[in-house]
DSSP file (Angstrom, degrees, kcal/mol; ACC not computed):
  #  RESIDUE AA STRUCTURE BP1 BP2  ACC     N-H-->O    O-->H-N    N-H-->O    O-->H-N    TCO  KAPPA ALPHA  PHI   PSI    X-CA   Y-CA   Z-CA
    1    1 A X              0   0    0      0, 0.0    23,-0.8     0, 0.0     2,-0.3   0.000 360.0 360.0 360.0 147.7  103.7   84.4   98.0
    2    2 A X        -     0   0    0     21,-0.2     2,-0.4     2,-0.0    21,-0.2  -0.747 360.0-168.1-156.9 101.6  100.9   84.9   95.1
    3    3 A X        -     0   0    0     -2,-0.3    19,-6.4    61,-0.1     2,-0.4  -0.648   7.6-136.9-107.7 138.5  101.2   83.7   92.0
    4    4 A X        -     0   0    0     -2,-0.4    17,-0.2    17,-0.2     2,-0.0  -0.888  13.1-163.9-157.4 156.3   99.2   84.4   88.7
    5    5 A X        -     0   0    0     -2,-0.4    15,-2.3    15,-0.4    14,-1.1  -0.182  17.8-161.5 -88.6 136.5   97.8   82.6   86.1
    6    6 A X        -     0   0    0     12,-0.2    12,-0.1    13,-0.2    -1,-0.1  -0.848  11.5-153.7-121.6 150.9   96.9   85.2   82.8
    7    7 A X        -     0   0    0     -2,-0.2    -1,-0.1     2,-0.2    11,-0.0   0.227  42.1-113.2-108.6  24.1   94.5   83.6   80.4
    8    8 A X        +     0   0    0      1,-0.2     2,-0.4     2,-0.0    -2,-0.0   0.790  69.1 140.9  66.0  19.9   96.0   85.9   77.7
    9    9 A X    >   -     0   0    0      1,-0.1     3,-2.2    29,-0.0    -2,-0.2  -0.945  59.4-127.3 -99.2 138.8   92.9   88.0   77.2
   10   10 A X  T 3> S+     0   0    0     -2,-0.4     4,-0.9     1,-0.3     3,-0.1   0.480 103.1  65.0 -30.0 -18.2   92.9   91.7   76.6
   11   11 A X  H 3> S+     0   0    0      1,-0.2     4,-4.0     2,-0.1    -1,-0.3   0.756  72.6  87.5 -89.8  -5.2   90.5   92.2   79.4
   12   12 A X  H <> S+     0   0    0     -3,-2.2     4,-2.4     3,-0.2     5,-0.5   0.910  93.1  48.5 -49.2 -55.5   92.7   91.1   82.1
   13   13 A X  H  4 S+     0   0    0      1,-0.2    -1,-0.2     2,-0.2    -2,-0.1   0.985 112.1  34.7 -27.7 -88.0   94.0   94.7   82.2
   14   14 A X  H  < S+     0   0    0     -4,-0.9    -1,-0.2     1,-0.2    -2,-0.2   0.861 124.7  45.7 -67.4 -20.7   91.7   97.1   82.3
   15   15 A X  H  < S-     0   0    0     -4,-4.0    -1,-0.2     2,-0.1    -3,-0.2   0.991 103.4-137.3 -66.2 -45.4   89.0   94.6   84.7
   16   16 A X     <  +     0   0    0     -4,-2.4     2,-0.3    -5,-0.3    -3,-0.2   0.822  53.7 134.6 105.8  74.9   92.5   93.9   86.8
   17   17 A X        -     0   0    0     -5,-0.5    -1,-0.3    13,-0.0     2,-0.2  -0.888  48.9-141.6-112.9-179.7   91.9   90.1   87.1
   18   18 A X        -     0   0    0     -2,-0.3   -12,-0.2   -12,-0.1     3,-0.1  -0.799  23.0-123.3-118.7-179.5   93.8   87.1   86.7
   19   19 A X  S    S+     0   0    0    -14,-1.1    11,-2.5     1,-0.3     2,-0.3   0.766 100.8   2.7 -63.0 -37.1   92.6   83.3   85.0
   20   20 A X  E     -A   29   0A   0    -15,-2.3   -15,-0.4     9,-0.2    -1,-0.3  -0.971  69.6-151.4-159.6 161.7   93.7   81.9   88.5
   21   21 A X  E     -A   28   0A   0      7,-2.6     7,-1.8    -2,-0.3     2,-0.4  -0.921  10.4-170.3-132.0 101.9   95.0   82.9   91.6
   22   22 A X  E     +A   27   0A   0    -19,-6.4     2,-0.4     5,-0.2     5,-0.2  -0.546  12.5 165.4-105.1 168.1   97.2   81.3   94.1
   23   23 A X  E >   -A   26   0A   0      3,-3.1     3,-3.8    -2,-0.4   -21,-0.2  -0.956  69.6 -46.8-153.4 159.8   98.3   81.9   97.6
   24   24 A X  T 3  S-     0   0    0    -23,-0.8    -2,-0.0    -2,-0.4   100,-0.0   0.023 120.8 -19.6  17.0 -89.7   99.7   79.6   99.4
   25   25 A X  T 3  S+     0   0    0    100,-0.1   100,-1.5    98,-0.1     2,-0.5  -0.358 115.5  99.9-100.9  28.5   97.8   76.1   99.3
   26   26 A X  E <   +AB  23 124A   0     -3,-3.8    -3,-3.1    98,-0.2     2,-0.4  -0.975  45.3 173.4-139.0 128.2   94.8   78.1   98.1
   27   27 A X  E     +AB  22 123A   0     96,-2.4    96,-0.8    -2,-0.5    -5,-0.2  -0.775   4.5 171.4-119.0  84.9   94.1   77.9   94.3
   28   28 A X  E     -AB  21 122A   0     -7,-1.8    -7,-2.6    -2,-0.4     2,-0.3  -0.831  21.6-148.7-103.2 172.6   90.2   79.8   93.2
   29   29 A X  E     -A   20   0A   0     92,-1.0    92,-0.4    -9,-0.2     2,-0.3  -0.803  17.9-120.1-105.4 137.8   89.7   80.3   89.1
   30   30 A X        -     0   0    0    -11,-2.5    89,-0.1    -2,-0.3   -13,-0.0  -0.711  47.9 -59.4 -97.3 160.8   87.9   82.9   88.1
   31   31 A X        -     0   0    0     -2,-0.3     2,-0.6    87,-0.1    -1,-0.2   0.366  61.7-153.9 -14.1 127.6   84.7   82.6   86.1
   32   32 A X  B     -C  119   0A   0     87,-2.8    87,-1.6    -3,-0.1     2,-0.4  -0.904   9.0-159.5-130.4 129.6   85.4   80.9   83.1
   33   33 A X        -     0   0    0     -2,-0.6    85,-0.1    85,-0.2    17,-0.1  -0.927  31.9 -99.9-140.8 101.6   83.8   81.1   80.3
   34   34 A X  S    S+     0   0    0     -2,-0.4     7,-1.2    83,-0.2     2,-0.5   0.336  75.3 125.8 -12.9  43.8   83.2   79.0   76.6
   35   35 A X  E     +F   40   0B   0      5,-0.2     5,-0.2    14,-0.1     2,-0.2  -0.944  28.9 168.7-137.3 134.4   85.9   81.3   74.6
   36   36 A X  E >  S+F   39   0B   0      3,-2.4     3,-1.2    -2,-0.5    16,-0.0  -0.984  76.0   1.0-139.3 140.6   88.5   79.7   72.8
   37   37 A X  T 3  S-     0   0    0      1,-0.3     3,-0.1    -2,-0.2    -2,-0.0   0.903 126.3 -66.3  23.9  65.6   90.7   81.9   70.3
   38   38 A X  T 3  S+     0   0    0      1,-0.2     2,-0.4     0, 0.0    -1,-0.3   0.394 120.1 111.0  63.3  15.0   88.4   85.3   71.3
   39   39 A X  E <  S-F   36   0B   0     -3,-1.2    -3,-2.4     1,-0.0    -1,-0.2  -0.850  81.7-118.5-125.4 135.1   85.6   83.2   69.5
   40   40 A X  E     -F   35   0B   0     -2,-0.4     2,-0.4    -5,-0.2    -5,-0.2  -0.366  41.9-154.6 -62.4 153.1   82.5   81.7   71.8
   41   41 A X        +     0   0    0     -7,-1.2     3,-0.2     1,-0.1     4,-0.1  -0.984  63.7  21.5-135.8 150.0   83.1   77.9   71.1
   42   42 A X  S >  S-     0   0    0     -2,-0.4     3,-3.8     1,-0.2     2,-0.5   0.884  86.9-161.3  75.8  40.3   80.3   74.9   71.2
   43   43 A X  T 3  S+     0   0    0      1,-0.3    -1,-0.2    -3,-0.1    72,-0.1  -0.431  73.4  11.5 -75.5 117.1   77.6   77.6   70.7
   44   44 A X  T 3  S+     0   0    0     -2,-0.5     2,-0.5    70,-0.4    -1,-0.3   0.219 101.8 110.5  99.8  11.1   74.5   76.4   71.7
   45   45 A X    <>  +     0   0    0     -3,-3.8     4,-1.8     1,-0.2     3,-0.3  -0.802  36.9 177.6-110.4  84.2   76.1   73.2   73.4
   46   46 A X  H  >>S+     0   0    0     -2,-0.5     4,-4.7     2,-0.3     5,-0.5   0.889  91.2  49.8 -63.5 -54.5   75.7   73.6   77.6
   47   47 A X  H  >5S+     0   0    0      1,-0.2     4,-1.9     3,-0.2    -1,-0.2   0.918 119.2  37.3 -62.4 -34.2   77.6   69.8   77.7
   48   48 A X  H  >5S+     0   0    0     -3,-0.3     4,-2.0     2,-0.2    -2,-0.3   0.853 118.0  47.2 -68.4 -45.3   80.4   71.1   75.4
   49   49 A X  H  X5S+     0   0    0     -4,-1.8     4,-1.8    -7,-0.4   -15,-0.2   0.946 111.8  52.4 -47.7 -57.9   80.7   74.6   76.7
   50   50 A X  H  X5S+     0   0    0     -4,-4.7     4,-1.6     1,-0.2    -2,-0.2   0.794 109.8  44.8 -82.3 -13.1   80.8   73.4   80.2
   51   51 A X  H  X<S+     0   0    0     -4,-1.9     4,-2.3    -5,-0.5    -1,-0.2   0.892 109.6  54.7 -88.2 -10.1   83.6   70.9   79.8
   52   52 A X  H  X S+     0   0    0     -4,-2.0     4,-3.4     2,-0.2    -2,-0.2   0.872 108.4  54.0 -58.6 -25.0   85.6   73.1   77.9
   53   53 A X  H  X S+     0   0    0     -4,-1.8     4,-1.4     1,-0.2     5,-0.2   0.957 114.9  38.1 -60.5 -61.1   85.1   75.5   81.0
   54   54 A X  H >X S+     0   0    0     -4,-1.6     4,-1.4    -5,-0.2     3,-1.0   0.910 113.3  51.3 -77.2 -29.8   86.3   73.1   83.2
   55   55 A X  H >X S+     0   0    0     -4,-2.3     4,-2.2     1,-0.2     3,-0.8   0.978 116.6  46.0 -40.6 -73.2   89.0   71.6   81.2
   56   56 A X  H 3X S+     0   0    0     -4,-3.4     4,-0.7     1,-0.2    -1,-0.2   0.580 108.2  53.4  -7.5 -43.5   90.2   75.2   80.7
   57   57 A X  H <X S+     0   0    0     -4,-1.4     4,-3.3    -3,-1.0    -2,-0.2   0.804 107.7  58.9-100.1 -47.8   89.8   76.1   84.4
   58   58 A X  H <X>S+     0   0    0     -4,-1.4     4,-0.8    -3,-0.8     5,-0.5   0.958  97.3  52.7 -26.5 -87.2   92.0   72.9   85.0
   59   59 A X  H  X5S+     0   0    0     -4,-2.2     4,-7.7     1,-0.2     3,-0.4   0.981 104.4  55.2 -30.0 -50.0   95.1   73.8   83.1
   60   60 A X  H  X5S+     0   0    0     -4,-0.7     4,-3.0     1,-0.2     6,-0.3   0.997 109.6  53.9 -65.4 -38.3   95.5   77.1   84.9
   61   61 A X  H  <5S+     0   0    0     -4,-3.3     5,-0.4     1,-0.2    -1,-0.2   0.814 112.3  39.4   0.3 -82.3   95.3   74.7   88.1
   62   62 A X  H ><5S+     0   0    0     -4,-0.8     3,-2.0    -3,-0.4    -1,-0.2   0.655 114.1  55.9-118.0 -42.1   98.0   72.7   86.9
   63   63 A X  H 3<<S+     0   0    0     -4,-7.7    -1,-0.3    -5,-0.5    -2,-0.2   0.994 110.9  44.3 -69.0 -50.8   99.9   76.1   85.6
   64   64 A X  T 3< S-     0   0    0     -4,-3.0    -1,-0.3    -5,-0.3    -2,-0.2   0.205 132.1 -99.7 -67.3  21.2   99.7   77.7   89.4
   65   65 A X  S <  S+     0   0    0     -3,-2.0    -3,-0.2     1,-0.2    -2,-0.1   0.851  83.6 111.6  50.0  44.4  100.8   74.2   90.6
   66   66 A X        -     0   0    0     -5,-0.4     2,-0.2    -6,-0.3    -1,-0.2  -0.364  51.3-129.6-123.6-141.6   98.2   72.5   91.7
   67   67 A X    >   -     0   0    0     -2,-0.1     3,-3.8    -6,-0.1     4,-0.3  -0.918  30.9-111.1-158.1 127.1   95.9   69.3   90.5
   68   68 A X  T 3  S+     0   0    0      1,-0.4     3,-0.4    -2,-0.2    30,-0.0   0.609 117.5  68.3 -61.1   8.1   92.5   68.3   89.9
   69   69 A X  T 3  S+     0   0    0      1,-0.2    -1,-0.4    58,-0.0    58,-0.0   0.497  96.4  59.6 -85.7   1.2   93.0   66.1   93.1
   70   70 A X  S <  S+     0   0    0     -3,-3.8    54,-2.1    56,-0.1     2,-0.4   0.184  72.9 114.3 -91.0   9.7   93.1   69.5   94.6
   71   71 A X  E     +D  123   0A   0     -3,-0.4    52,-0.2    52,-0.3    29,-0.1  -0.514  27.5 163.8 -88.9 125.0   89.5   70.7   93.5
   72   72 A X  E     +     0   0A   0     50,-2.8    29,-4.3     1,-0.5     2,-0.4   0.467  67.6  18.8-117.8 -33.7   87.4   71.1   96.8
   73   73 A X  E     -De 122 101A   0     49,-1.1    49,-1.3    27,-0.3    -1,-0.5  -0.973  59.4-175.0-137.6 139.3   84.5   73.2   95.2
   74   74 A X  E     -De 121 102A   0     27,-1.3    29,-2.6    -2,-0.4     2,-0.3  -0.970   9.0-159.1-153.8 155.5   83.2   74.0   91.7
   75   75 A X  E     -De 120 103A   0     45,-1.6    45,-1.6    -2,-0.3     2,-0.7  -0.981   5.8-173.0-133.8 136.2   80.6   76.3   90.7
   76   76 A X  E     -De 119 104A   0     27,-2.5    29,-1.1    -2,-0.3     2,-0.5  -0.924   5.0-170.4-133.9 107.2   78.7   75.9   87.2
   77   77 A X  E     +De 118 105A   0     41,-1.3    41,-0.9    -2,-0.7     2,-0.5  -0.807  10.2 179.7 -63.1 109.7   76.2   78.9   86.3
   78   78 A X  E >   -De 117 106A   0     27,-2.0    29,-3.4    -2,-0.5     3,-0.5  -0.868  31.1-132.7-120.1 149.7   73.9   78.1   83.1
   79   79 A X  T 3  S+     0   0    0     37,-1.5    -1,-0.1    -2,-0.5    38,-0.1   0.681 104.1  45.8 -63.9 -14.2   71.3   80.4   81.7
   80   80 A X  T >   -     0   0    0     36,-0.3     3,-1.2     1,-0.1    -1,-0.2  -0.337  67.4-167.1-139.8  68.0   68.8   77.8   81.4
   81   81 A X  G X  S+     0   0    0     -3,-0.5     3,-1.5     1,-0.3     4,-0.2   0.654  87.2  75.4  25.7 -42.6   68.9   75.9   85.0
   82   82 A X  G 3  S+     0   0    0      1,-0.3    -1,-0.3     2,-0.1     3,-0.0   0.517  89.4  52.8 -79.1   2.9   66.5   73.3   82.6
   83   83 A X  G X> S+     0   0    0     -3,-1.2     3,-2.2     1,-0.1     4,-0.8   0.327  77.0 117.3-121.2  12.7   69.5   72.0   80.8
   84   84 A X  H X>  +     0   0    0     -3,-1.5     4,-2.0     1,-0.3     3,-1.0   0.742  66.9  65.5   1.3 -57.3   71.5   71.1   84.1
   85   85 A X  H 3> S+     0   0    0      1,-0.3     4,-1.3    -4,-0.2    -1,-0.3   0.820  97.4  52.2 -82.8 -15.4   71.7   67.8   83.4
   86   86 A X  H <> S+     0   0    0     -3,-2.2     4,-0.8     2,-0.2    -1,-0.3   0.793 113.0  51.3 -78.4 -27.7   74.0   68.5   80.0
   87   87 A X  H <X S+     0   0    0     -3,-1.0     4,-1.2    -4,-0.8    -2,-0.2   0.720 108.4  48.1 -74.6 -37.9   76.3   70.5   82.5
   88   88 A X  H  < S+     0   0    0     -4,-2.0    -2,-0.2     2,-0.2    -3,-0.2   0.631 102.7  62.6 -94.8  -4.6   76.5   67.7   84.9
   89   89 A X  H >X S+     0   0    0     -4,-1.3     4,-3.2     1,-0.2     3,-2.6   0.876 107.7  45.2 -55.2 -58.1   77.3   65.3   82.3
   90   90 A X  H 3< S+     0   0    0     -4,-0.8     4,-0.4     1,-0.3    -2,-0.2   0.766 112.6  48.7 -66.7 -20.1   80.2   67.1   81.7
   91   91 A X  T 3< S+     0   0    0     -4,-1.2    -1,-0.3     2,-0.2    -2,-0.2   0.132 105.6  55.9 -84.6  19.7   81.2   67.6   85.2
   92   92 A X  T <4 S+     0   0    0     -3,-2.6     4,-0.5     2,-0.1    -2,-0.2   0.565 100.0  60.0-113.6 -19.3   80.9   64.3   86.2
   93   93 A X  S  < S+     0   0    0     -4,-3.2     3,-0.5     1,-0.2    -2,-0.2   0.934 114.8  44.4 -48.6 -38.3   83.4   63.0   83.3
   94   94 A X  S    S+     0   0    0     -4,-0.4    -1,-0.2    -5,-0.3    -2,-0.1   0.531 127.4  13.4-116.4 -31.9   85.4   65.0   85.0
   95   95 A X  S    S+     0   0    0     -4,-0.1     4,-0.5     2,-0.1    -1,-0.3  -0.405  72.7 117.6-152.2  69.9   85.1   64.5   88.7
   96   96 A X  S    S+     0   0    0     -3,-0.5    -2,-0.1    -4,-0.5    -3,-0.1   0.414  92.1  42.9-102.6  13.7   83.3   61.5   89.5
   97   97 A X  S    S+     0   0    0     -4,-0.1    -2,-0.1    -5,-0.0    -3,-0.1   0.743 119.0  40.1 -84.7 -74.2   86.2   60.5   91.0
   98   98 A X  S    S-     0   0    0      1,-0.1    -2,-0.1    -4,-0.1    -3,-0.1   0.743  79.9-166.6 -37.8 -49.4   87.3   63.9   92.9
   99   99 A X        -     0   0    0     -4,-0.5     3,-0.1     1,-0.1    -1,-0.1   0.302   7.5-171.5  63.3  16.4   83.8   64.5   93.8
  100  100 A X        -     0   0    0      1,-0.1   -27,-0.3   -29,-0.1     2,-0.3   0.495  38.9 -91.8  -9.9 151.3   84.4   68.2   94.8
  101  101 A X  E     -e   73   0A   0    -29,-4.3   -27,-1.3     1,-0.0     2,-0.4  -0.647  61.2-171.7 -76.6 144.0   81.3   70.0   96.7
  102  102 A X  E     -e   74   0A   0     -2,-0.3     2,-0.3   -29,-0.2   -27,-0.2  -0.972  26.2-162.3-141.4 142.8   79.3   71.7   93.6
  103  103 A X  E     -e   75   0A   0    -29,-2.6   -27,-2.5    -2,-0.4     2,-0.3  -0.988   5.0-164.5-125.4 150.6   76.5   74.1   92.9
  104  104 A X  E     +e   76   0A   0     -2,-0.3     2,-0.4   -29,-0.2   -27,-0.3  -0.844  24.8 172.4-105.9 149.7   74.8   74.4   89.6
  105  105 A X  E     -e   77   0A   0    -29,-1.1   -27,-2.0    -2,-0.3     2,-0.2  -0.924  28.5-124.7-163.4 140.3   72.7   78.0   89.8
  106  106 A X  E     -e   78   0A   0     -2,-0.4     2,-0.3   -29,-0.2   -27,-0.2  -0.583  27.2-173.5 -86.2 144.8   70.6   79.9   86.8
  107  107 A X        -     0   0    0    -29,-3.4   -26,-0.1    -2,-0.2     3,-0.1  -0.887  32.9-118.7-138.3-178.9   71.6   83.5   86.1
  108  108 A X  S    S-     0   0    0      1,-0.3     2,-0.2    -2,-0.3   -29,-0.1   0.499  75.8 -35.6-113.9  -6.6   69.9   85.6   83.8
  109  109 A X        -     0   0    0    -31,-0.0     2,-0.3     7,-0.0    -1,-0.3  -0.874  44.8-126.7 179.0-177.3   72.7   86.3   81.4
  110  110 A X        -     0   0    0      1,-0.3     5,-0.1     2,-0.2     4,-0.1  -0.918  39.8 -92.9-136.8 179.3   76.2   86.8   80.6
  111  111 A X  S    S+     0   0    0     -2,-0.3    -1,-0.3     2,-0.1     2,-0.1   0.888 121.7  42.8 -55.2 -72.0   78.5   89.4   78.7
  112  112 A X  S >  S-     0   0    0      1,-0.2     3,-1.0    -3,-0.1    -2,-0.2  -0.548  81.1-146.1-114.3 129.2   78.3   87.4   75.6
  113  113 A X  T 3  S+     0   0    0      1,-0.3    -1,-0.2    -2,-0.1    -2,-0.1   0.546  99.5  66.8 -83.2   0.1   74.3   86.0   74.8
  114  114 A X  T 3  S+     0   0    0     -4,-0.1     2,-0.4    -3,-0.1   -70,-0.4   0.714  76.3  98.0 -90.1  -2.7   76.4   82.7   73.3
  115  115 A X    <   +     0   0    0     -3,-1.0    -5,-0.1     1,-0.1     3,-0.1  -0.699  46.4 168.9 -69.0 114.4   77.5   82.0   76.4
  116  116 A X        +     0   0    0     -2,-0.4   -37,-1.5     1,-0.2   -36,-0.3   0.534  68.1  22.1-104.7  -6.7   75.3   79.1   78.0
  117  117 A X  E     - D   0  78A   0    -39,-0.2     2,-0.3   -38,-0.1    -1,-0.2  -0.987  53.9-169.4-151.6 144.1   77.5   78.5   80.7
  118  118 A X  E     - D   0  77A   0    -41,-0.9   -41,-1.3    -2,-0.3   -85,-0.2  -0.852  20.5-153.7-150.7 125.2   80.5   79.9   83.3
  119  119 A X  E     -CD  32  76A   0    -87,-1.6   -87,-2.8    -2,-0.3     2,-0.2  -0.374  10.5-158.0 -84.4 165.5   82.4   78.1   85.6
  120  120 A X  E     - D   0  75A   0    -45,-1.6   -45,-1.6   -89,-0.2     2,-0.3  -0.956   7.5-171.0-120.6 156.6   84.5   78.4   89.1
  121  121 A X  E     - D   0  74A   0    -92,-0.4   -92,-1.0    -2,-0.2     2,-0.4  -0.915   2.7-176.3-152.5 138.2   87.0   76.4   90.5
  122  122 A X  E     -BD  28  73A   0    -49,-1.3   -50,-2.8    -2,-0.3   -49,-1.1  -0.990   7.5-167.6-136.1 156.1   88.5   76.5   93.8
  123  123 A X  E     -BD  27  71A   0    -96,-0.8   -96,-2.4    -2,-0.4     2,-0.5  -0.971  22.3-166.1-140.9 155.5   91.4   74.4   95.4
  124  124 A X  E     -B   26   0A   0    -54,-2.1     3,-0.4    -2,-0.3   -98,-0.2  -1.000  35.5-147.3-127.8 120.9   93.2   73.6   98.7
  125  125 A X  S    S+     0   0    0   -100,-1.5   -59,-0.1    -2,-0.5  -100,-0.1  -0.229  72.8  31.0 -64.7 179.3   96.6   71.9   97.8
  126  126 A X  S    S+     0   0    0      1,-0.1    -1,-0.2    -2,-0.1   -56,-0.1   0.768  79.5 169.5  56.2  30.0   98.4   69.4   99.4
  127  127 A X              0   0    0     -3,-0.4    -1,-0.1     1,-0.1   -57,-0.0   0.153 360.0 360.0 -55.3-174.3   94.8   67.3  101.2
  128  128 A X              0   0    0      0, 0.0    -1,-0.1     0, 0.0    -2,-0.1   0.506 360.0 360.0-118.8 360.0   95.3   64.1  102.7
């Protein structure tokens, strides 16, 4: 069975993703990225972008029936690799319990130049 999670944007179509994807016990999030009501949000703010990301990234979790006790992996891409540590504030609010395996990695841009930051999320339900 494979259920999915829309994040209500217009591009969903014509790229043909969804916000989240599940199959079975297996939950990934696609890229996510700082946009709240079509509008870039926390623009020019890595720690604020990336916990909306992951907060964001979260719900659709929660919406495909999973949990952030289900988070195994999370992936945070910034444009400037030299503000990490403003990205990992905000992911550590967030799982320094959970403690998921993570990479932070620089990329050289994204669709929108207000975008500092885009996360991934993957999940295994049901762990022990």
């Amino acid at each position: 069975m494979k259920k999915q999670v829309s994040s209500g944007s217009p591009l969903e179509e014509p790229i043909g993703f969804s916000r989240a994807c599940r199959i079975g016990n297996m939950i990934s999030v696609s890229g996510t990225a700082p946009i709240q009501n079509g509008e870039t949000t926390c623009i020019g703010d890595v720690y604020g972008q990336t916990k909306y990301c992951l907060e964001l990234s979260i719900q659709a979790i929660e919406e495909a029936g999973g949990s952030p006790d289900d988070i195994i992996r999370t992936r945070i891409m910034l444009t400037d690799i030299a503000r990490w540590e403003e990205a990992a504030k905000a992911h550590g609010e967030l799982f320094s319990v959970i403690k998921p395996a993570c990479t932070f990695v620089e990329v050289s841009r994204f669709i929108n130049p207000d975008w500092l930051v885009e996360t991934e999320i993957d999940c295994v339900l049901g762990q022990v």
